[in-house]
C-alpha positions in Angstrom: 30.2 19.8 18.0 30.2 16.4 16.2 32.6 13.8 18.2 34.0 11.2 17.2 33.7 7.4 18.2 37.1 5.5 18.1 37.9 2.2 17.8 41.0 0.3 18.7 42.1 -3.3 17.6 44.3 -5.1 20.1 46.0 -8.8 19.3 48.2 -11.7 21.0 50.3 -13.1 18.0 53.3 -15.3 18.3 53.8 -16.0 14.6 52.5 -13.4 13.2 49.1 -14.7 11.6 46.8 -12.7 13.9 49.0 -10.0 13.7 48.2 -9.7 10.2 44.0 -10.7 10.5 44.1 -7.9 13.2 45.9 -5.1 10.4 43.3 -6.1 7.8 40.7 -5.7 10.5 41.5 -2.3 11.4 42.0 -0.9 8.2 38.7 -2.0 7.1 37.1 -0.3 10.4 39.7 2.8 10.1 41.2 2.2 13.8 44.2 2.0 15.6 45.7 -1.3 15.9 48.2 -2.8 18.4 50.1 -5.9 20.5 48.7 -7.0 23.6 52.1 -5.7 24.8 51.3 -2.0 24.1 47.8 -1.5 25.0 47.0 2.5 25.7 44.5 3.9 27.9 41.4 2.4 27.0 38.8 5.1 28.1 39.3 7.0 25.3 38.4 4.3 22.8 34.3 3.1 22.0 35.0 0.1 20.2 37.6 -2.7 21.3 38.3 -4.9 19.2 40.5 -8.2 20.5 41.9 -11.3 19.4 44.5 -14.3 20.1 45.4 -17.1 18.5 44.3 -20.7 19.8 46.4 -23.3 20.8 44.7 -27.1 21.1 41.5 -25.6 21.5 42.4 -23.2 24.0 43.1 -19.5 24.5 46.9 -18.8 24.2 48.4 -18.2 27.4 49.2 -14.5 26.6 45.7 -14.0 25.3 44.4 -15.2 28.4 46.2 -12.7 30.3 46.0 -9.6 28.1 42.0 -10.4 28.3 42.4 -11.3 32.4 44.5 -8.1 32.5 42.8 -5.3 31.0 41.5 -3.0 33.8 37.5 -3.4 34.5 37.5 0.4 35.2 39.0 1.5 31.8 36.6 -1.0 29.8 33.4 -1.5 31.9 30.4 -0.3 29.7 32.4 0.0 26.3 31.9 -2.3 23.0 33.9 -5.2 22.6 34.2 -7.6 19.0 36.3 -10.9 19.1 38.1 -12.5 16.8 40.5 -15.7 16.6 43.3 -17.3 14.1 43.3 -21.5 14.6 44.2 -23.9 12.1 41.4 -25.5 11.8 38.6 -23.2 13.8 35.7 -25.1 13.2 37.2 -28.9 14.0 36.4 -30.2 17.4 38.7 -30.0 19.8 41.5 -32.9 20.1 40.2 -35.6 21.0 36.6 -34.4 21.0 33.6 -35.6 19.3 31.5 -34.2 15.9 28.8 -33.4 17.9 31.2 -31.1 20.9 31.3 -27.4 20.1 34.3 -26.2 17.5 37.3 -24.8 18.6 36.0 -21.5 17.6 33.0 -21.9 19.7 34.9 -22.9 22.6 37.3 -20.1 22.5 34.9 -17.2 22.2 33.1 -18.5 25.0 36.1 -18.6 26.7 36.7 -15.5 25.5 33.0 -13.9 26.3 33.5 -15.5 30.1 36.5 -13.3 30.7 35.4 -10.2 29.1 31.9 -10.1 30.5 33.9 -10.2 33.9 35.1 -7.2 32.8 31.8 -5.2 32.7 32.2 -5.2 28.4 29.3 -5.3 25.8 30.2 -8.0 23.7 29.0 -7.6 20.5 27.7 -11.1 18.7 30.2 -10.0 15.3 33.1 -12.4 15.5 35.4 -13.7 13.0 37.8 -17.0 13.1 40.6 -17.2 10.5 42.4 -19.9 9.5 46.2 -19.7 10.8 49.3 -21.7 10.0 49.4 -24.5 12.7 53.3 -24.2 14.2 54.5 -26.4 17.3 57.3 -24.0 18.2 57.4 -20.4 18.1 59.8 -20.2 15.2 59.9 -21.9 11.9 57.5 -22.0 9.2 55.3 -24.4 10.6 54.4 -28.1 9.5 51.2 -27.9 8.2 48.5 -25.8 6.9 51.3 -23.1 5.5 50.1 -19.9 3.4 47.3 -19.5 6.1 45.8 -16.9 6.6 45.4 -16.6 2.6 44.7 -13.3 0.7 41.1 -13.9 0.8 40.8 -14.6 4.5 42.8 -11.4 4.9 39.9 -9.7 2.6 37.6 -11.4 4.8 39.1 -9.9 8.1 38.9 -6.3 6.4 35.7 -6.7 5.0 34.6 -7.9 8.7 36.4 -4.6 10.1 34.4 -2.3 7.4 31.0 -4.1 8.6 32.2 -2.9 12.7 31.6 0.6 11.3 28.3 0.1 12.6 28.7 -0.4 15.8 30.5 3.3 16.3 26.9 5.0 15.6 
């Protein structure tokens, strides 16, 4: 009997731009994909794959707590990829100097610190996409608009198709 390893792709979005980075992701690994408000039982997956967008250099708050959240029994011991939307990932953070680590760098260690907590193996795979910077929830945002392009959404399912080999 051959079974099979699943995979599930979980995001925070509040605009929609990792929304769509985490669709592209999964359908390039072939998983289920879906909000931090819906998350399923976890045991039954192999491969978690989660992401949030950043907001000045930090986690959003409801990435925070989906990650802070998710129970260490249901996870402990099972694969975990990260991935990020920012508008501009690999800046320093406000106010920072060239030499501090990006905005990418700083969230994923955030990121790592909470999930390790967790009892996950985190995976060094990780992707940061380029998102449309907004100041409020709604509107179309100020600047960086028609991020994430169709080529960083062929990026994020080209990263999902190279995940297949972590289900092995």
């Amino acid at each position: 009997m051959i079974i099979m390893k699943k995979s599930i792709v979980i995001y925070n979005s509040r605009g929609g731009n990792t929304k769509k980075v985490a669709i592209n992701i999964a359908e390039g690994l072939g998983a289920e994909v879906v909000s931090s408000r819906k998350i399923p039982d976890l045991q039954e997956y192999d491969l978690i794959v989660l992401g949030t967008w950043i907001i000045a250099g930090q986690l959003s708050p409801g990435g925070k707590k989906y990650f802070t959240d998710l129970e260490n029994s249901k996870v402990k011991g099972k694969k975990a990829v990260m991935f990020i939307s920012s508008s501009a990932p690999n800046d320093p953070p406000k106010g920072g100097n060239p030499d501090d680590p990006t905005i990418k760098d700083a969230a994923f260690e955030q990121m790592e610190n909470i999930l390790a907590e967790k009892g996950l193996e985190i995976a060094k795979e990780r992707l940061a996409i380029k998102g449309a910077f907004r100041i409020f929830r709604f509107g179309s945002g100020a600047f960086e608009k028609g991020h994430p392009t169709e080529e960083e959404l062929n990026e994020a399912k080209d990263f999902g198709a190279s995940l297949k080999k972590l289900l092995k």
